[in-house]
PLY file of the C-alpha trace (Angstrom):
ply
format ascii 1.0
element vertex 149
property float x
property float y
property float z
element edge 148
property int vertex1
property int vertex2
end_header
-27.38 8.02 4.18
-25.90 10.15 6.67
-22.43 11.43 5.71
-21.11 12.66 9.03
-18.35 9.78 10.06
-17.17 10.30 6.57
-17.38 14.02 6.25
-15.23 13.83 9.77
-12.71 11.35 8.74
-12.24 13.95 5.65
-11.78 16.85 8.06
-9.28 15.07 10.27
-7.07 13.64 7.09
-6.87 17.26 5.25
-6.28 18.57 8.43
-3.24 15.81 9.21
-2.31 16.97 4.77
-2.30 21.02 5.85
0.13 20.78 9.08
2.33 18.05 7.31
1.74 16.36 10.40
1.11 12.50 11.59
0.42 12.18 15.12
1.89 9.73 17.08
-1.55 8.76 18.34
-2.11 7.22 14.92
2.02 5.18 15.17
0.72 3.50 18.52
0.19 -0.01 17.66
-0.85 -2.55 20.60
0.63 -6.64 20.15
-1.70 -9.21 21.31
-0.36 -12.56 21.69
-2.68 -15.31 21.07
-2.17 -19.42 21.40
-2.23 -21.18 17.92
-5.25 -23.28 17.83
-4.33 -27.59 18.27
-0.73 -27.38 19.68
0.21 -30.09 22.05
2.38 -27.60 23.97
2.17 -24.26 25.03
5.75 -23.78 26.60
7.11 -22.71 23.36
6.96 -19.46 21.18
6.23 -20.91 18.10
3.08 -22.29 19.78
1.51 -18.17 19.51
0.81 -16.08 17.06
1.65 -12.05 17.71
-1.20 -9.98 16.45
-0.33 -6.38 15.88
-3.53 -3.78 16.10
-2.81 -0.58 15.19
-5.35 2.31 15.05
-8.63 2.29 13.12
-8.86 5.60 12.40
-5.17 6.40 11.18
-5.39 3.18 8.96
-8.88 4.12 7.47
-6.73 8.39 7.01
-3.89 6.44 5.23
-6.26 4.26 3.09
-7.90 7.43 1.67
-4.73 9.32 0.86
-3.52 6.10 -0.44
-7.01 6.08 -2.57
-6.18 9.78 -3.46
-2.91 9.61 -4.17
-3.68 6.64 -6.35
-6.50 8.45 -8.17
-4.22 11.58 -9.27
-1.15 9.25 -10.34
-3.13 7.10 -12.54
-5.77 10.15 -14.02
-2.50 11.77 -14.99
-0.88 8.94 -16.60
2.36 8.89 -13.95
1.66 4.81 -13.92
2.56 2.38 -16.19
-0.83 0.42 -17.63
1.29 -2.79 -16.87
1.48 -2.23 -13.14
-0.80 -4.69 -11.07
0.55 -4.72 -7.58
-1.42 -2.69 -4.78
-3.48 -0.93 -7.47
-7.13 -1.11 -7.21
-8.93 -3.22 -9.22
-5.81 -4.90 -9.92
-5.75 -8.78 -8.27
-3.17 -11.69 -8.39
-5.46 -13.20 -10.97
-4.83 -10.04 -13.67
-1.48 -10.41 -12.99
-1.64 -14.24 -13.92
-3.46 -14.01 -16.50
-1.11 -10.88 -18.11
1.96 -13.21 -17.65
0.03 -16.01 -19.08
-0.81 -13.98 -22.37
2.60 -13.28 -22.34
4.16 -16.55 -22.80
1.87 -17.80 -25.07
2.32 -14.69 -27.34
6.17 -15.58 -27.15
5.68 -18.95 -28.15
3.56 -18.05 -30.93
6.65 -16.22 -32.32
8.87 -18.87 -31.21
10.64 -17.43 -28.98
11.89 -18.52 -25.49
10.09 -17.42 -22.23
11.63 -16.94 -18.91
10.87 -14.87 -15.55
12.87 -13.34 -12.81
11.02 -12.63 -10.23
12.17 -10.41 -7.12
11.04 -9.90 -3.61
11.08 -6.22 -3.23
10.09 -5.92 0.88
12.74 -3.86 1.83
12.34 -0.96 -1.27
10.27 0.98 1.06
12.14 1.12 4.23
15.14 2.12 2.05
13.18 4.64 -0.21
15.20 7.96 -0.78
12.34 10.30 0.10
14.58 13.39 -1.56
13.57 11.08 -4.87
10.26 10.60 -3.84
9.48 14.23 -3.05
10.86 15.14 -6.22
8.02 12.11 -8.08
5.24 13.78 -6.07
6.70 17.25 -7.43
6.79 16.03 -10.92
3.13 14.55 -10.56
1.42 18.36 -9.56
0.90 16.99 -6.07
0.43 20.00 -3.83
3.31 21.01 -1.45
1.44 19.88 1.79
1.27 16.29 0.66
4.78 15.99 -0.29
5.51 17.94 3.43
3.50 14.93 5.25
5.50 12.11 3.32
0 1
1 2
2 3
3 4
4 5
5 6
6 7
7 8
8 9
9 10
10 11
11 12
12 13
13 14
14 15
15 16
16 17
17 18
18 19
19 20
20 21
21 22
22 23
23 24
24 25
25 26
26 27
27 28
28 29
29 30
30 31
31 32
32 33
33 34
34 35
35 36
36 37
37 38
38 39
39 40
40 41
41 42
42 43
43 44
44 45
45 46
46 47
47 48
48 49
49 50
50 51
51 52
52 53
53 54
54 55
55 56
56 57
57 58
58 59
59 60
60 61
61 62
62 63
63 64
64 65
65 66
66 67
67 68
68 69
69 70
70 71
71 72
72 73
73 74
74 75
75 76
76 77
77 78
78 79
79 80
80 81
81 82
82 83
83 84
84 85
85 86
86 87
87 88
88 89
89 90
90 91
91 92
92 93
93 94
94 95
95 96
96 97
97 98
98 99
99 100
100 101
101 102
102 103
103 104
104 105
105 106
106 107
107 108
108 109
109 110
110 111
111 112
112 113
113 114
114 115
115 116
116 117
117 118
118 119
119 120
120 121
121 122
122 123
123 124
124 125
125 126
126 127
127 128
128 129
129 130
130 131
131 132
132 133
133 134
134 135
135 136
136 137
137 138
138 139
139 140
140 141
141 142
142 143
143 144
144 145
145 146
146 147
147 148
């Protein structure tokens, strides 16, 4: 198998990791705005669907340091073994089936069960990234990756 897209994609993201630098050529997204399929009308906006595209190649860069900077925080133990969401290998169904065990372990003991559950979509656009650079810090990431975020 010839490794030369891969070894280039490699190339381009250290390169992006050693200038602490995103390019804005990656942050250009384009909307396409297609009809939903078996509306009677077409005069009104909730008859389309917006479709945002952004580009290929900085999605597939941030989906390998997302991959990397997965790798080193779980090898080094900086996760908590009960986290499921966006982890690899990690689906809806583990997390079911943890919260499942769960309950039935608490009713084995008799005790009462009960769940708050959260939406958490706006942590990240209000994410202190003074905190965050300080996490990477604590985790041994190199300076160049905490420079990028």
């Amino acid at each position: 198998m010839d490794n030369t897209c891969l070894k280039k994609i490699m190339c381009i993201t250290n390169t992006c990791i050693n200038l602490e630098f995103w390019t804005s050529y990656f942050k250009t997204i384009i909307t396409v705005v297609i009809p939903k399929p078996n509306k009677d009308f077409y005069n009104l906006p909730k008859s389309f669907q917006p479709i945002v595209l952004l580009n290929t190649t900085g999605k597939l860069i941030e989906k390998v340091i997302s991959n990397y900077l997965q790798f080193h925080i779980m090898s080094n133990g900086f996760l908590d073994p009960n986290q499921l969401g966006s982890i690899r290998q990690c689906s809806t169904i583990d997390a079911g089936l943890y919260l499942t065990h769960l309950i039935y372990t608490g009713w084995l003991k008799q005790c009462h069960t009960s769940i708050i559950a959260f939406d958490i979509a706006q942590f990240f656009p209000s994410l202190n990234y003074t905190f965050l650079s300080a996490c990477f810090q604590e985790t041994g990431l190199n300076t160049n990756i905490r420079g990028f975020f």
